[in-house]
Structure formats: C-alpha cells, structure tokens
C-alpha positions in Angstrom: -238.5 -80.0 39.3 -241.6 -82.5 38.5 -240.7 -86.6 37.6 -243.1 -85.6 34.6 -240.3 -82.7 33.5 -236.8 -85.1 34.4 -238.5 -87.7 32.7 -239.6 -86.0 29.2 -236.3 -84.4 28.9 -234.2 -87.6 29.8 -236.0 -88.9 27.1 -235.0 -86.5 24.5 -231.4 -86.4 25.3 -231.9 -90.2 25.0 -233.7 -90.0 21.5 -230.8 -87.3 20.2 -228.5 -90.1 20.9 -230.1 -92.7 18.9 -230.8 -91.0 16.3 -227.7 -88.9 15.8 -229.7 -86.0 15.8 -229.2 -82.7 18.2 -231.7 -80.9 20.2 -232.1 -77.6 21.3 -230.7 -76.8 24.8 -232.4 -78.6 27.3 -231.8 -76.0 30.4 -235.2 -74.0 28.8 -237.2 -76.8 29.6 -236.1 -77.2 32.4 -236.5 -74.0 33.8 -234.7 -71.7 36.2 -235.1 -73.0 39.4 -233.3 -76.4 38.3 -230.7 -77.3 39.6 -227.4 -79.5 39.0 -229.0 -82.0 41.0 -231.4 -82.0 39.1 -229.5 -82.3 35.7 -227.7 -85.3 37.3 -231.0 -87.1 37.9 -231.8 -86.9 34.4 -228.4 -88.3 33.6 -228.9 -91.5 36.2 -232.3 -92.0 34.1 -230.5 -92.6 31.1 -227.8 -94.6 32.9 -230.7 -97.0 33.9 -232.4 -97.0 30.5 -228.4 -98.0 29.5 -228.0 -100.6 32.4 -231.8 -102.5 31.4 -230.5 -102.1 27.4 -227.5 -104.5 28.2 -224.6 -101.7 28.2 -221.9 -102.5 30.6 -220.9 -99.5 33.3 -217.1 -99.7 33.3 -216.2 -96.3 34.8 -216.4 -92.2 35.2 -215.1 -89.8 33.2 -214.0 -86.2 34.9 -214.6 -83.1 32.9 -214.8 -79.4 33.4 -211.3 -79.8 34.6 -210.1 -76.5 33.4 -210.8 -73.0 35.5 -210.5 -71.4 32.3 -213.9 -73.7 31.0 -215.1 -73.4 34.9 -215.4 -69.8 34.7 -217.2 -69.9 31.2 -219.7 -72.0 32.4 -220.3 -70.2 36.1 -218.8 -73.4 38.2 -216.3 -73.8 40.3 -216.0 -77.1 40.1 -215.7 -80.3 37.5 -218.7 -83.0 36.7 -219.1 -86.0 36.2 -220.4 -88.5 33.3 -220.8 -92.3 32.6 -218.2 -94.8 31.3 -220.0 -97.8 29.4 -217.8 -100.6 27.3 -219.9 -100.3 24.0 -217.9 -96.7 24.0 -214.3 -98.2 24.3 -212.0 -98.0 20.6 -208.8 -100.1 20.5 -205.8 -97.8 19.6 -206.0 -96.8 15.9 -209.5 -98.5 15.7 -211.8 -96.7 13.3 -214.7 -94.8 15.0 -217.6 -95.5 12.7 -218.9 -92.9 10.6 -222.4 -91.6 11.5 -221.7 -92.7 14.8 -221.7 -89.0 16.4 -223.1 -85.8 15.8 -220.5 -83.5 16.8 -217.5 -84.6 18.1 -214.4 -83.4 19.3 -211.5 -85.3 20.8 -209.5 -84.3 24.4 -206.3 -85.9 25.2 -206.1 -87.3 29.1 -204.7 -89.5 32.0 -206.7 -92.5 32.6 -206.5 -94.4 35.7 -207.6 -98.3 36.4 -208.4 -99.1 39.7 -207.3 -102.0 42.1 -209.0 -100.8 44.8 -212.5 -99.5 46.0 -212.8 -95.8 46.7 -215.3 -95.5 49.9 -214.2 -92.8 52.0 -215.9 -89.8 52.6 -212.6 -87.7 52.1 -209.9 -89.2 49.9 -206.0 -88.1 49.9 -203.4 -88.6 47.3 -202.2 -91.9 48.9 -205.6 -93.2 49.1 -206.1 -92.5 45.2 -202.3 -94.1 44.4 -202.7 -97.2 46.3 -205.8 -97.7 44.8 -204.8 -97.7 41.0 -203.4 -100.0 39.7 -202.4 -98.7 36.7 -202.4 -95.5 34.3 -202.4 -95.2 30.1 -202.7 -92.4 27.8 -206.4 -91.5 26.8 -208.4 -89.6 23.8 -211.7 -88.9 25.2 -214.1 -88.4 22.2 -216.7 -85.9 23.5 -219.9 -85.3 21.8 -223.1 -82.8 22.4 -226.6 -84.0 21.9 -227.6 -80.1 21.8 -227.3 -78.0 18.9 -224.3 -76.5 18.0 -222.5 -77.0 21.5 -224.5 -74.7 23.0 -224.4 -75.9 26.6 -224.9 -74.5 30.2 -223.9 -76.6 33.1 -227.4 -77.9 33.1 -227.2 -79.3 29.4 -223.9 -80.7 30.0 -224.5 -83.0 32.8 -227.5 -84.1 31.8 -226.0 -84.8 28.8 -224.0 -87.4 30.5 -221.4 -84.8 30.8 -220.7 -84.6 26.6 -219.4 -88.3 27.2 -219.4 -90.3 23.9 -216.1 -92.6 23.6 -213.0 -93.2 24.5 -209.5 -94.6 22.7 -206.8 -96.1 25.7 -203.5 -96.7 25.5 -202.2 -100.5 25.2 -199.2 -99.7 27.4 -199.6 -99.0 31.3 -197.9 -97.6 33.3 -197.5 -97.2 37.3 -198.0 -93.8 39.0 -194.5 -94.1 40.3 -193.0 -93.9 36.5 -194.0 -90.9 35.8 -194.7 -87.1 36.4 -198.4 -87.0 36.7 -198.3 -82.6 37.2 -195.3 -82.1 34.7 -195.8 -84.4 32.1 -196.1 -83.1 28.1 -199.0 -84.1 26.0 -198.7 -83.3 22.4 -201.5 -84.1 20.3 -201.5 -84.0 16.3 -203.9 -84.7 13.2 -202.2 -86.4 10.4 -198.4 -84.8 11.6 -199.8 -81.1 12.2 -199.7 -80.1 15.9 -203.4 -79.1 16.9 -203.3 -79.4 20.6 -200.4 -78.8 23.2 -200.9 -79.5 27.2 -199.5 -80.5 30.5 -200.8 -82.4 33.3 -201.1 -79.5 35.4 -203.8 -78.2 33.2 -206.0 -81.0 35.0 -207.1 -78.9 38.1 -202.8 -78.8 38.8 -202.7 -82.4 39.1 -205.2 -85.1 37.4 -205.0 -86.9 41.2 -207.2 -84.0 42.3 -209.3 -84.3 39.5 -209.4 -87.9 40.9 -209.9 -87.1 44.5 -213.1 -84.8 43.5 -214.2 -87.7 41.4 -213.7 -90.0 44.2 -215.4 -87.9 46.9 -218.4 -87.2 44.9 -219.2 -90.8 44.5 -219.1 -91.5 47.7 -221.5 -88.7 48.6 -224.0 -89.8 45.8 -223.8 -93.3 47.3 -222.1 -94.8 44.2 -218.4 -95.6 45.2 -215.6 -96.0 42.6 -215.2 -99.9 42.2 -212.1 -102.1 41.9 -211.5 -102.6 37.9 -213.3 -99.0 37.5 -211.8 -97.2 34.6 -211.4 -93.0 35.2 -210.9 -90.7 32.8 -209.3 -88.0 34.4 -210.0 -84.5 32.7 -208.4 -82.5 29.6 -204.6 -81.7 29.5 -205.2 -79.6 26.7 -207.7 -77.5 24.4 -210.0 -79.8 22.6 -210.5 -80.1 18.6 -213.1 -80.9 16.8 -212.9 -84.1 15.0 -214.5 -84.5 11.1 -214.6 -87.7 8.7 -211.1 -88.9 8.0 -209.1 -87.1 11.0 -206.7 -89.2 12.5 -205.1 -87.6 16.0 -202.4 -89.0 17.4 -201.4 -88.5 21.4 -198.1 -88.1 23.0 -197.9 -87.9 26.6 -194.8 -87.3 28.0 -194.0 -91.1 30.4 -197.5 -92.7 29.2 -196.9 -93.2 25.4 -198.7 -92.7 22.3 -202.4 -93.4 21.0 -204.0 -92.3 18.6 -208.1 -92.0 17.5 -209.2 -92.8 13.9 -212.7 -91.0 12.5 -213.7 -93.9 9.5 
C-alpha cells in the first residue's frame, strides 16, 4: 500500500465527515492486497489531522463485538476506533440535526479507567483494578460510505463507524453488578426496539476489554488512566432518524437516553 494511496483515501473519509456527505466504499481504492493494517493507518491519519485540529482524544471504543456481525464481515475478531470529547452528549442532550449522515444508535457498558493498561497480556483482575468506574452507554455509530456498505477495510478506516456517544450520569463499580448477565432494554419513544444482555459482548464486555487492552499495547498506544472505553454492543442496533428519542435500561447500570434534535 503506497503513502500516496493511505493518504488520498484518509483524506476522503476525512472530507465525508465534514461535509456530511457519504462516499463510495473505500476498500476499491484500496485494492486487494490491503490489509487491516493498512486500514488502521488510514485511521491514525485522521486521528492526527483530529489531534493538530484541537479535538481532545479521551478514549476507545470496541466494536465488532458480536460473532454473529464477525462472521458477516470475515473476522474473527473486534476493532477498534477513536474516542474524542467534541463527540460526548449529556444524557437527554439533543444531537444536532445535520450533524450525521447515517446514524444508528447501540446500547453498551462503558468503562473509566484509574489505572494504565501496559501489559502485553491482560487478565480480568488486571482490567477490574484498573477501572474505576462503569455507566450505561448509547454509542451513536455513523458510516461515511454509502448506504452502510462496509467491509472490514471501510470500517476501520472509518474510525470504526465511531461518531458519538451519550453516558450515563450515575456510576457504578464492577463489583455492583452482573457485567455477563445483566438486561439492557432499549426503547424509542415507549416502543421496545432493541433487547440484549451483556453476554452478547464477546460473553463478557471484560473480554471485549482485555482485546481492547492488549491491542493497544501491541500498537504501542497503551490505555491511559482517565481513558474512557466503550465496550461493544449488547444488542442489535437501530437506526436513528430526526426526532427519535431512545431510551437505555441496563439491568444494575441505569438509564440514559439519546435525543436526535
């Protein structure tokens, strides 16, 4: 893969996002020989273009989280995208019209850290006596290409379909609740649209967190005390129109809810 190539297509993605306006998938352009590696070095352009714009990197999110979604897209395993403040909505906040192209809304597990992440192989304990606390999460995902017509490739490249987030404003520690059994219910204006678990996170979000947290490490780019993680998808995601509101229930965490303006 040629700089000239990562380059002209980081720049499109880039362009799509500014000006609300999809592209065709980018994995033509890039041809078949690319690889995911590749696709993530176009992603870590646009995080530098984001990082010399001002935008504050607060954290990861985690998605491909589902085998079902795994399977569909040839993997077998999740990926990875970039956590910036300027994406962050206060519970009930309205999302600004025209701000997306596309977007649909996931309910998940966020954790906040109190603790860096450097070793090459993290357990379960490492992960728990590194967070400090956890809160019920709408991740707003959106697609700069057409139609949602993604392959791995256009995905993480894509900054893994990352666009916002809504978070809980009540925390809770690990030890308070049932990270693997918990319920999440998630509804649009009283009607029931999405129904989940925590299990539907690769079994357990910590794993999703563990994968996360090994990754990072092997890309030289630790998780950092105060980073923010959104976890992966405890259920199918909706798509989210002008006027929606969605409300999250997650069984321990709490509620919060995501308003489209």
């Amino acid at each position: 893969m040629t700089n000239d190539v990562v380059n002209a297509v980081a720049f499109a993605l880039y362009d799509a996002e500014q000006n609300r306006q999809a592209i065709a998938p980018i994995r033509t352009a890039l041809g078949e020989q690319a690889t995911v590696d590749d696709a993530y070095a176009i992603q870590e352009l646009n995080t530098e273009r984001a990082l010399q714009n001002g935008r504050r990197l607060v954290g990861r999110k985690i998605g491909l989280t589902s085998v079902a979604v795994q399977k569909q897209l040839g993997v077998d395993s999740p990926d990875f995208g970039m956590l910036f403040a300027d994406m962050a909505f206060g519970d009930g906040e309205a999302i600004p019209q025209g701000l997306l192209i596309q977007p649909k809304v996931e309910a998940e597990i966020a954790l906040v850290l109190k603790a860096d992440l450097n070793q090459q192989q993290h357990t379960y304990a490492d992960i728990i006596s590194a967070t400090d606390y956890a809160l019920a999460a709408i991740e707003v995902v959106d697609s700069r290409i057409e139609n949602w017509k993604i392959s791995l490739l256009d995905t993480v490249a894509d900054n893994a379909s990352s666009a916002a987030y809504v978070l809980s404003s009540k925390p809770v520690k690990l030890e308070n609740v049932d990270l693997a059994n918990c319920q999440m219910t998630m509804t649009r204006r009283g009607e029931v649209v999405s129904q989940g678990i925590g299990k539907a996170c690769l079994s357990n979000p910590l794993n999703a967190a563990i994968w996360l947290a090994d990754e990072m490490v092997r890309r030289g780019c630790p998780l950092k005390k105060g980073d923010l993680v959104l976890t992966g998808a405890l259920g199918p995601m909706v798509v989210a129109q002008s006027g929606d509101e969605f409300s999250v229930e997650i069984e321990g965490f709490g509620g919060v809810t995501a308003v489209f303006a």
